[in-house]
Every structure is written in structure tokens, then in C-alpha cells.
Backbone of each chain as ProteinMPNN parsed JSONL, in Angstrom:
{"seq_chain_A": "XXXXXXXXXXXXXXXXXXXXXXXXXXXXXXXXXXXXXXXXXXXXXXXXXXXXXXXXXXXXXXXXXXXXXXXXXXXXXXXXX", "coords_chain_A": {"N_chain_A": [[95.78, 234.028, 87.257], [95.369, 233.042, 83.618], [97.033, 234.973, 81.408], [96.893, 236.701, 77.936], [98.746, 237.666, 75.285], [98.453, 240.635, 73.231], [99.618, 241.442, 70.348], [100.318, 244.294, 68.408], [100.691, 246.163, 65.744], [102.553, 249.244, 63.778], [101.202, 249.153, 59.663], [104.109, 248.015, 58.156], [103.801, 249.206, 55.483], [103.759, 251.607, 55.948], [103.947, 255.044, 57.066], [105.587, 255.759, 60.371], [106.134, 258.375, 62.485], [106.002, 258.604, 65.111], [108.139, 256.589, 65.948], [109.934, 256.636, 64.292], [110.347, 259.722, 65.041], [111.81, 258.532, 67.748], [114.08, 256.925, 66.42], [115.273, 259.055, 65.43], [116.323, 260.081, 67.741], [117.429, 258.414, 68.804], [120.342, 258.522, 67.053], [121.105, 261.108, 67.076], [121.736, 261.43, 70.15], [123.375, 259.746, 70.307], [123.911, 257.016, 70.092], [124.685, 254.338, 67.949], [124.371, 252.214, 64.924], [121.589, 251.737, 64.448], [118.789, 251.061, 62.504], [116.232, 251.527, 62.113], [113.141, 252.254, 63.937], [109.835, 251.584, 65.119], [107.16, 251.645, 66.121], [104.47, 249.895, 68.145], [101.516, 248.866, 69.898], [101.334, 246.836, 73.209], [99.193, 244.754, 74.226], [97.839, 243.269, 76.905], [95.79, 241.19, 77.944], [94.01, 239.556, 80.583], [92.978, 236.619, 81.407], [89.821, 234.513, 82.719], [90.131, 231.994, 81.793], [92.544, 230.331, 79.641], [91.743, 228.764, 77.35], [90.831, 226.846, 73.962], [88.682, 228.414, 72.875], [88.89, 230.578, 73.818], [91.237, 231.528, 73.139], [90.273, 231.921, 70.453], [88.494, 233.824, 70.619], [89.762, 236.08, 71.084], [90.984, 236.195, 69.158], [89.512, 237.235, 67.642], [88.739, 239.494, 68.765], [90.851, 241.056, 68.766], [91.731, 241.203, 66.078], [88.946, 243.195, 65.523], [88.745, 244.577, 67.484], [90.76, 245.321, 68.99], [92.568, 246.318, 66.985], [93.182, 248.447, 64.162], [92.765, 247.544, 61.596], [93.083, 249.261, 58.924], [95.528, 250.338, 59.045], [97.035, 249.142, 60.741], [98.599, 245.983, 61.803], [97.948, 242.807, 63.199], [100.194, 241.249, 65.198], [100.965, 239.516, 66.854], [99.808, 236.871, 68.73], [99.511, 235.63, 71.815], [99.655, 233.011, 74.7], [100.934, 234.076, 77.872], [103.932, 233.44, 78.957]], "CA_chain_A": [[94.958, 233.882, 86.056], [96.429, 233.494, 82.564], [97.591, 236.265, 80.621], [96.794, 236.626, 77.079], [99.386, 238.936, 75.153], [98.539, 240.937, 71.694], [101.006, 242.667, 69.618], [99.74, 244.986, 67.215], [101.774, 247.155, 64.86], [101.678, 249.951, 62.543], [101.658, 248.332, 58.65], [105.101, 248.012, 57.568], [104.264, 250.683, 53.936], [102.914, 253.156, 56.391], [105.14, 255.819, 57.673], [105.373, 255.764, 62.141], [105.985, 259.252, 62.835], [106.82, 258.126, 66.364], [109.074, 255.913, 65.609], [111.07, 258.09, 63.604], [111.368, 260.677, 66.156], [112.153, 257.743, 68.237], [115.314, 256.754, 65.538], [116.096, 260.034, 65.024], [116.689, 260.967, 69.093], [118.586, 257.747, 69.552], [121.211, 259.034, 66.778], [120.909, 262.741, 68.125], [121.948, 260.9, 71.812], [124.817, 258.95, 69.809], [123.701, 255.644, 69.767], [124.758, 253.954, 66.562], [123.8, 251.126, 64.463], [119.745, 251.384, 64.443], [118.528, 251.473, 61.178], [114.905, 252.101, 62.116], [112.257, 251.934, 65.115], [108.408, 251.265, 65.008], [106.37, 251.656, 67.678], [103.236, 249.525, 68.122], [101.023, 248.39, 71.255], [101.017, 245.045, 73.49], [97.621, 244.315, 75.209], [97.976, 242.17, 78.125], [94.294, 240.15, 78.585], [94.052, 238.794, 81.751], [91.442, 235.689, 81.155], [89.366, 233.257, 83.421], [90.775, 230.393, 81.165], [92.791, 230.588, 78.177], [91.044, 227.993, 76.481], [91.146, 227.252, 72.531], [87.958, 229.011, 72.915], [89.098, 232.027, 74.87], [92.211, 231.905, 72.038], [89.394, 232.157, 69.324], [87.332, 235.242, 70.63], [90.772, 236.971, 71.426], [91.939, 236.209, 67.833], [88.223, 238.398, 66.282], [88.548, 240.998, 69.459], [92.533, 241.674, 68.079], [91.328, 242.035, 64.691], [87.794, 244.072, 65.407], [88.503, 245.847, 68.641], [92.57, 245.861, 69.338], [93.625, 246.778, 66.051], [92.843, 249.128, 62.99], [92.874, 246.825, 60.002], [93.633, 250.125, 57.887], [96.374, 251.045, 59.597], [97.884, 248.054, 62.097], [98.682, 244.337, 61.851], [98.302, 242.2, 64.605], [101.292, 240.303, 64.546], [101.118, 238.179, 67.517], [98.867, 236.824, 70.167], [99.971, 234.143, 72.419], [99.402, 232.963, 76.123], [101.834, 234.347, 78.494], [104.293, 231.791, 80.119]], "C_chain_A": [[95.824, 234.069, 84.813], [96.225, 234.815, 81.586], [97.487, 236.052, 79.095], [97.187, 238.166, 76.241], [98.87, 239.118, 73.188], [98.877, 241.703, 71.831], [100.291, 242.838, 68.369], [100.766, 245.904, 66.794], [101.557, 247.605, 63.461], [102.167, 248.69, 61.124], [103.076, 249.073, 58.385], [104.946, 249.13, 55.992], [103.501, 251.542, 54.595], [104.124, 253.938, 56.927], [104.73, 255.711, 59.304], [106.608, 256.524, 62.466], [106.894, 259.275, 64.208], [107.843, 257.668, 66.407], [110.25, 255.93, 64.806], [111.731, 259.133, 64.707], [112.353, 259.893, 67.079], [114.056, 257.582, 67.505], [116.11, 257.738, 65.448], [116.874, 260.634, 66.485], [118.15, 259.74, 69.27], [119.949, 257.83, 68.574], [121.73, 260.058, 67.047], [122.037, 262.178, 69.326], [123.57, 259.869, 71.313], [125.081, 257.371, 69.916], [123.333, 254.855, 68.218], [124.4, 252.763, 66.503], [122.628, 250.923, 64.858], [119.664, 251.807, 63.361], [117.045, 252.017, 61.431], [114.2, 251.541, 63.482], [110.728, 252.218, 64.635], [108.231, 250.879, 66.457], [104.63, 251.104, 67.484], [102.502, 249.165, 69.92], [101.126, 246.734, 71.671], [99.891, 245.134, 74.584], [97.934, 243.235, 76.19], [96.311, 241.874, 78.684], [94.529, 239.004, 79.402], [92.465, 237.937, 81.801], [91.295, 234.816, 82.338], [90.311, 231.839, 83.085], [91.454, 230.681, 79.529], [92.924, 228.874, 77.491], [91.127, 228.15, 75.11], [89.653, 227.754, 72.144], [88.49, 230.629, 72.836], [90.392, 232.439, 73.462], [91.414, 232.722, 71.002], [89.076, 233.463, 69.344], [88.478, 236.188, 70.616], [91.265, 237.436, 69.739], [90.548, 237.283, 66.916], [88.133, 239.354, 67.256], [90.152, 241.887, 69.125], [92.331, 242.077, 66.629], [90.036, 243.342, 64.695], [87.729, 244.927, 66.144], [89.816, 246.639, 68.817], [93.079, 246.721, 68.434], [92.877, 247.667, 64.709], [93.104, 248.71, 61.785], [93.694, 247.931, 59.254], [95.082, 250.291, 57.885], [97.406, 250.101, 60.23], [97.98, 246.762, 61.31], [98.641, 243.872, 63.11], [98.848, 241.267, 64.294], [102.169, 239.17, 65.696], [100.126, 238.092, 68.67], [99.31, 235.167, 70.955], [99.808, 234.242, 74.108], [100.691, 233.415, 76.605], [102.544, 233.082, 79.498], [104.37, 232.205, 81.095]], "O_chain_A": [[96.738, 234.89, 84.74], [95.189, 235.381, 81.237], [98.094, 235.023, 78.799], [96.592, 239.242, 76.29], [98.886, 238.291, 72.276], [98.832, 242.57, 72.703], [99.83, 242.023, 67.571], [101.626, 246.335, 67.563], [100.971, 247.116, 62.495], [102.978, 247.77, 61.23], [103.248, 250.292, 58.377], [105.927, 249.72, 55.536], [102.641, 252.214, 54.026], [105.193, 253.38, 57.176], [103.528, 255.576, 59.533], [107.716, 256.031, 62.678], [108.018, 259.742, 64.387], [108.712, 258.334, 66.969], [111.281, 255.258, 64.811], [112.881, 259.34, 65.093], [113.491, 260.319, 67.272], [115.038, 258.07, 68.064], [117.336, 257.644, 65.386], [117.798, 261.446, 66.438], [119.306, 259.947, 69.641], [120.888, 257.237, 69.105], [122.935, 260.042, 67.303], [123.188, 262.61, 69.272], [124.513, 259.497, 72.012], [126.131, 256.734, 69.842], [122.277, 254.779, 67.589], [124.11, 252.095, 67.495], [122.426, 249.979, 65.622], [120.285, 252.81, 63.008], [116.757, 253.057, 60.838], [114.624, 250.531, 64.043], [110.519, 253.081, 63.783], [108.754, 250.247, 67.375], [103.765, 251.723, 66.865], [103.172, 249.292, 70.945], [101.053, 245.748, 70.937], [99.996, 245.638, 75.702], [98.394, 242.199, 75.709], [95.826, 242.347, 79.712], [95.022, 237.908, 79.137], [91.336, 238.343, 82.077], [92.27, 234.381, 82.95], [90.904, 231.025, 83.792], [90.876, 231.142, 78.544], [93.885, 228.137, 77.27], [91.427, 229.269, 74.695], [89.355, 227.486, 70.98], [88.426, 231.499, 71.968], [90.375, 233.544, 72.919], [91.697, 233.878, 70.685], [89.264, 234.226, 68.397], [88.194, 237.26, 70.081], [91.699, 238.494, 69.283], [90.688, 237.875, 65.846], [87.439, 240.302, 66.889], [90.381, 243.088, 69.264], [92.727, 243.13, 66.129], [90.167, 244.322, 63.961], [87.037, 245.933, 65.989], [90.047, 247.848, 68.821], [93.822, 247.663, 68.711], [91.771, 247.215, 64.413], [93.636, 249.429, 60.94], [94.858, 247.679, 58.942], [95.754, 250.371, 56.857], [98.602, 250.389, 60.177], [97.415, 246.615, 60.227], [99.212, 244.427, 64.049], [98.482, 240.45, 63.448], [103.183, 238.474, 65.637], [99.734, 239.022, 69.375], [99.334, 234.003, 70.554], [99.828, 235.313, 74.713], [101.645, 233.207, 75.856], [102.093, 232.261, 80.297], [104.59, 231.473, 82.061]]}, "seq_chain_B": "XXXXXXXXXXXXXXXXXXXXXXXXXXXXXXXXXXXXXXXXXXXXXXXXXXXXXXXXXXXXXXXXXXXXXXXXXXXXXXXXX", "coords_chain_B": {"N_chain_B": [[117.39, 242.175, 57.959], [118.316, 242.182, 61.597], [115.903, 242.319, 64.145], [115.378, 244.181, 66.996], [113.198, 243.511, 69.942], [111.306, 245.069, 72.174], [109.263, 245.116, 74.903], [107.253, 247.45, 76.632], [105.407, 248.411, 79.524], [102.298, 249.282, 81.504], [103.408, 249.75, 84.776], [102.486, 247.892, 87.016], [101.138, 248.547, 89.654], [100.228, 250.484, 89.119], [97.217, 252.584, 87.603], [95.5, 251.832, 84.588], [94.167, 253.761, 82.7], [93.372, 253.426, 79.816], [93.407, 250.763, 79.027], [91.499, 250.295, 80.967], [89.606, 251.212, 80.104], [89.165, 249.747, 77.347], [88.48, 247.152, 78.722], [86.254, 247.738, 79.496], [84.487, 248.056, 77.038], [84.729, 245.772, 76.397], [83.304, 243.938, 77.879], [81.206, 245.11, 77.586], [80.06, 244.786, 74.721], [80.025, 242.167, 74.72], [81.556, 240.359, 75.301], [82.728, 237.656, 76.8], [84.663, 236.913, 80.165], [87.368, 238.393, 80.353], [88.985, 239.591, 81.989], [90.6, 241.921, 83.017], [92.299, 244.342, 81.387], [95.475, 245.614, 79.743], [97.561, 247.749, 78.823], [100.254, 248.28, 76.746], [103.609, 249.323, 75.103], [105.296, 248.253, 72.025], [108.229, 248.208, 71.037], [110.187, 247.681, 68.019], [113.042, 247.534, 67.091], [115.393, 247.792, 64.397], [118.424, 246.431, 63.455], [121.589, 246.819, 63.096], [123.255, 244.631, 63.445], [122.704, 241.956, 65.718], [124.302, 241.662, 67.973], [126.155, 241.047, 71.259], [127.165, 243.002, 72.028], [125.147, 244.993, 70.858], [122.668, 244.376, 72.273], [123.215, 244.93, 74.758], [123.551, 247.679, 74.905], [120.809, 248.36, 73.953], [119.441, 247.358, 76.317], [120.208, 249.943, 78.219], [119.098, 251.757, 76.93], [116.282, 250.866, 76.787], [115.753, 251.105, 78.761], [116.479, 253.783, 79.822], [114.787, 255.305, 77.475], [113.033, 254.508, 76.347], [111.305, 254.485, 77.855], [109.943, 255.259, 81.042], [110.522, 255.249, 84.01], [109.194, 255.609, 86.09], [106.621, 255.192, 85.75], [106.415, 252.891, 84.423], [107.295, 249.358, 83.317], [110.065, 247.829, 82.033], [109.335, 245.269, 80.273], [110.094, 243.001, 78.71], [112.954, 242.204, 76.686], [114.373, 241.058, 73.687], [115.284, 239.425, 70.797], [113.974, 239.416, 67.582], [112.707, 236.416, 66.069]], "CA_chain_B": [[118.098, 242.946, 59.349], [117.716, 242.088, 63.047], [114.8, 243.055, 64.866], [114.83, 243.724, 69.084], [111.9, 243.632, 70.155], [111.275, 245.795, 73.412], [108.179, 245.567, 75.532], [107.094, 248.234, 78.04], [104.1, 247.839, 80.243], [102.499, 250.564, 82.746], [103.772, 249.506, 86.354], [101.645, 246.686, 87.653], [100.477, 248.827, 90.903], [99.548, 252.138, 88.484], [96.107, 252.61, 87.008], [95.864, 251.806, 83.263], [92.319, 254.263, 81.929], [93.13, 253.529, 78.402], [92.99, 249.422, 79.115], [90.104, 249.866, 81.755], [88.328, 251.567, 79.005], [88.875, 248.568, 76.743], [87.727, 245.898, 79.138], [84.787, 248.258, 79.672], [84.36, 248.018, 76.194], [84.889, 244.538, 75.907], [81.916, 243.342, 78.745], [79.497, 246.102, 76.981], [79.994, 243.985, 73.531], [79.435, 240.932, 75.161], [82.719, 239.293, 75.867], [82.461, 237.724, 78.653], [85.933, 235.849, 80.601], [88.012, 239.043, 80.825], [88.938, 240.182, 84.323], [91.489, 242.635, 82.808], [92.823, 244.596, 80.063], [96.653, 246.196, 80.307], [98.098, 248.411, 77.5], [101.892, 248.877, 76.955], [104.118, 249.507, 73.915], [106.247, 247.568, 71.847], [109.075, 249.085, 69.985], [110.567, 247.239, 67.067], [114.282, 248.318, 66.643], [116.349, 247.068, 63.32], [120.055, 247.126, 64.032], [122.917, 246.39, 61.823], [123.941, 243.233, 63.85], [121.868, 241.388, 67.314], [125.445, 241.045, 68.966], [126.103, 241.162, 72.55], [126.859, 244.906, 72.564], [124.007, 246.039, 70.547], [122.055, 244.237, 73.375], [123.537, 245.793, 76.011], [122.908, 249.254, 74.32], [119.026, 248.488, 74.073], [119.122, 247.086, 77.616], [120.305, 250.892, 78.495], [117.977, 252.633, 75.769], [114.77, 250.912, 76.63], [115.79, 251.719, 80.259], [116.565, 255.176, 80.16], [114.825, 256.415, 76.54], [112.089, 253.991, 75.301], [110.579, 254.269, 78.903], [109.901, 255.928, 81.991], [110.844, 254.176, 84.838], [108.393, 256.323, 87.145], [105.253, 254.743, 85.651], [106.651, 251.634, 83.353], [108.575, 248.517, 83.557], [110.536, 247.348, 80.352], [109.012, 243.696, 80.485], [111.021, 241.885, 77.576], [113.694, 242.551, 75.421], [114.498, 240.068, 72.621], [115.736, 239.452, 69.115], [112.643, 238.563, 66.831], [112.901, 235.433, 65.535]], "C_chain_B": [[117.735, 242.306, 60.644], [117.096, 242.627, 63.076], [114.992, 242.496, 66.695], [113.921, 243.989, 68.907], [111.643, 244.244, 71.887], [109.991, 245.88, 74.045], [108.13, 246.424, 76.424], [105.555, 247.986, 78.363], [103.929, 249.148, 81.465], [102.94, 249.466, 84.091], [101.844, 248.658, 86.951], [100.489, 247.794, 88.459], [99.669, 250.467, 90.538], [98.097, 251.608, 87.527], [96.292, 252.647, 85.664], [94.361, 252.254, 82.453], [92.308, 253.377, 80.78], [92.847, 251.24, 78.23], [91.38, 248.73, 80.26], [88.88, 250.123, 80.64], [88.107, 250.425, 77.798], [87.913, 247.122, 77.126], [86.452, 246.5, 79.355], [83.713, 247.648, 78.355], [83.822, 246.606, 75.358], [83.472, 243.441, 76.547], [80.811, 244.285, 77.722], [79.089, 245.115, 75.84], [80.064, 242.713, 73.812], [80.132, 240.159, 75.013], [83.039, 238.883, 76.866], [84.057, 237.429, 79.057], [87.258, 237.242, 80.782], [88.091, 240.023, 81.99], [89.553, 241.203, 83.846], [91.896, 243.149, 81.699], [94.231, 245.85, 80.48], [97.141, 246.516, 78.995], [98.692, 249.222, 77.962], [102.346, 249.177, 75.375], [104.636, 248.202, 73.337], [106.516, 248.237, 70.668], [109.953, 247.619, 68.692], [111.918, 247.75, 66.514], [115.289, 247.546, 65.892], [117.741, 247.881, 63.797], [120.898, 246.011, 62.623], [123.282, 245.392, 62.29], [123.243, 243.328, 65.413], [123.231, 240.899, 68.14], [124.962, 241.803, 70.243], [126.027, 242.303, 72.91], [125.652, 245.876, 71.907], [122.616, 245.321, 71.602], [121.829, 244.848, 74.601], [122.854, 247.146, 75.918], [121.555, 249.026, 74.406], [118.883, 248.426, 75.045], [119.117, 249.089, 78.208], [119.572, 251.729, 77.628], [116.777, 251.959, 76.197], [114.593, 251.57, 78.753], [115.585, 253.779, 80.803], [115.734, 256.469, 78.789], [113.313, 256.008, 75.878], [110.78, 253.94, 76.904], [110.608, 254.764, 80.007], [110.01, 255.096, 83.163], [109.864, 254.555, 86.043], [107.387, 255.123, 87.012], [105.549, 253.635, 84.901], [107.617, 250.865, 83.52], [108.922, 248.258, 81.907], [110.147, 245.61, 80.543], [109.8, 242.811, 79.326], [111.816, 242.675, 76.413], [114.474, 240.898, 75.199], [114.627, 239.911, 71.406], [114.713, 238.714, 68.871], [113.592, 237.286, 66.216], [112.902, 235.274, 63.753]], "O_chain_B": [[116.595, 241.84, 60.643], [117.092, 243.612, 62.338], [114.888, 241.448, 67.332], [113.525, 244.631, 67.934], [111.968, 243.437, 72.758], [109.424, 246.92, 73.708], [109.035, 246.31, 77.25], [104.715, 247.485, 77.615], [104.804, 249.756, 82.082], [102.566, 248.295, 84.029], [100.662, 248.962, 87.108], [99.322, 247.927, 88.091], [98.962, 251.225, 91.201], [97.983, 250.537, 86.931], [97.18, 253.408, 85.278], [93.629, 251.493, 81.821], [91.371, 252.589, 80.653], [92.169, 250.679, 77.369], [90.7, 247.709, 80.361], [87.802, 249.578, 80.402], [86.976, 250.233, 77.352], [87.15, 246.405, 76.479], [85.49, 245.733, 79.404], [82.639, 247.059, 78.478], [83.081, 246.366, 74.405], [82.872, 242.546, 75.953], [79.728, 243.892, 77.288], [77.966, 244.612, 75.872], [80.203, 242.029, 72.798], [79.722, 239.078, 74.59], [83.565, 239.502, 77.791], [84.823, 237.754, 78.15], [88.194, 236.871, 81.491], [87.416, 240.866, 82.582], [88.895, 242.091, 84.39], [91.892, 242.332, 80.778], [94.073, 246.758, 81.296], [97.155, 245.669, 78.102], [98.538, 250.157, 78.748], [101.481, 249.254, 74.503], [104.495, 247.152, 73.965], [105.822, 248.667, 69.747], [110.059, 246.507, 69.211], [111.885, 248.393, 65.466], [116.008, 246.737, 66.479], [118.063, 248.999, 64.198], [120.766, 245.095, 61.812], [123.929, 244.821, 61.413], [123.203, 244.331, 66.126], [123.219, 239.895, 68.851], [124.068, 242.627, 70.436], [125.263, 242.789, 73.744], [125.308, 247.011, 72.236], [121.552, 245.94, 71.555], [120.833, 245.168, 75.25], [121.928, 247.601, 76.59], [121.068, 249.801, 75.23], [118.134, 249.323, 75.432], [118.028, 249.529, 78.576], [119.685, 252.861, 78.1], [115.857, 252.713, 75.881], [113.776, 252.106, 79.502], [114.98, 254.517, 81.581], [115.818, 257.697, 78.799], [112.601, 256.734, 75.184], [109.657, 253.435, 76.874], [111.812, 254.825, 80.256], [109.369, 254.047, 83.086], [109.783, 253.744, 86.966], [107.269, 254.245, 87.867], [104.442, 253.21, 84.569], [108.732, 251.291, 83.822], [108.224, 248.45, 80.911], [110.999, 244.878, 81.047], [109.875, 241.616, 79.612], [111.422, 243.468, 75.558], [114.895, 240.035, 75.969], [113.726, 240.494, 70.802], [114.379, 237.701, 69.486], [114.802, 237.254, 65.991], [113.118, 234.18, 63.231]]}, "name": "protein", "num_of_chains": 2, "seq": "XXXXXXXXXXXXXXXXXXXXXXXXXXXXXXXXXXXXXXXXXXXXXXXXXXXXXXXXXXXXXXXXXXXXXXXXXXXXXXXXXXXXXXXXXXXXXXXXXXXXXXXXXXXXXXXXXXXXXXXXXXXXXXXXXXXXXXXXXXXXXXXXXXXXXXXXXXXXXXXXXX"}
């Protein structure tokens, strides 16, 4: 059955907390050249049919259910190859 | 700047509450066509240059730092576009 992937992520002028500690361990650990890390979620929807239907409802359940407008972007949704 | 892009995903054959509770979520509100719902990360890591060795290095950082190998596979690493 196909796979229908969304990527959500915090907004870019928010601070991610996580993703800091994240930056800050992998200099700590001595791994250079990262300027920064962000940490967001990927949803993997496993559909009947990914139809330009099934695209549609995915594209107002990523904005209304997946993601926190205030807070997130959803910044990709696409069928899985 | 570059951006990798790092997916992790729980382990296929492990229970995922926090995505069962979505598709729960998702039939209650009257979406029909999803068999499944699977929630992983995705990290976002700016680097000073997408060469071969700052590849390598993520390959070994999402392996051993951005992920648990008990309960999670690293499903894609990739320079954003």
C-alpha cells in the first residue's frame, strides 16, 4: 500500500531547544563543522490509494491535525517511492 | 548553508502508540482510507560544506547519536535541495 510521507518542522524564528542540545552534544563529542540542528517530525501515512484526492485530505489533516500552525511548518508531503 | 536532512523512523516490527493514537484520531474525525499512521523524526543539520566527508560524519552521527538503533532505523539521509 502506498506510503504518504509528512515533514513538519519547528518555525525557523522559533528557538528548538532540542535541537540545540542536539548541536551542542555533537561539538561536546568533537564533531565539527555543524552550524545548527532542528529537529522536527516525519509521519509516514500508509493509504488505500494515494489518489489526488487522498493527496488533498492529507494536505488539510498536515495542516489541522499533523502540525501546530503556531509553532510548526509543514514543509513537505509527498508519496513515498 | 547546506542542509542534511536525516530521517529516523521507529523499527518497522516495534509498536508506534503515539502514531496509533493518530490514526485513531484520524477514523474518529472521519477520515476514512488510512490503514496506518508511523511517527519518526527528522533532523535538519546545517554544515559548513555537503562534501563527501561531512557525509560520512552524519552517516556515523545519525547512526550512533541522532538514533537508537535498538528501536529505530535511520531511513534517509540527504542534502536538501
Amino acid at each position: 500500500m502506498p506510503t504518504i510521507v509528512v515533514d513538519v518542522m519547528p518555525k525557523a524564528e522559533l528557538l528548538d531547544p532540542q535541537g540545540k542540545a542536539v548541536a551542542g552534544a555533537l561539538a561536546r563529542l568533537g564533531h565539527e563543522g555543524f552550524e545548527g540542528v532542528r529537529i522536527g517530525k516525519r509521519f509516514e501515512l500508509t493509504v488505500a490509494d494515494a489518489s489526488e484526492e487522498t493527496l488533498a485530505a492529507v494536505k488539510v489533516i498536515a495542516d489541522e491535525i499533523l502540525s501546530n500552525a503556531v509553532i510548526e511548518d509543514v514543509v513537505g508531503i509527498e508519496v513515498a517511492p
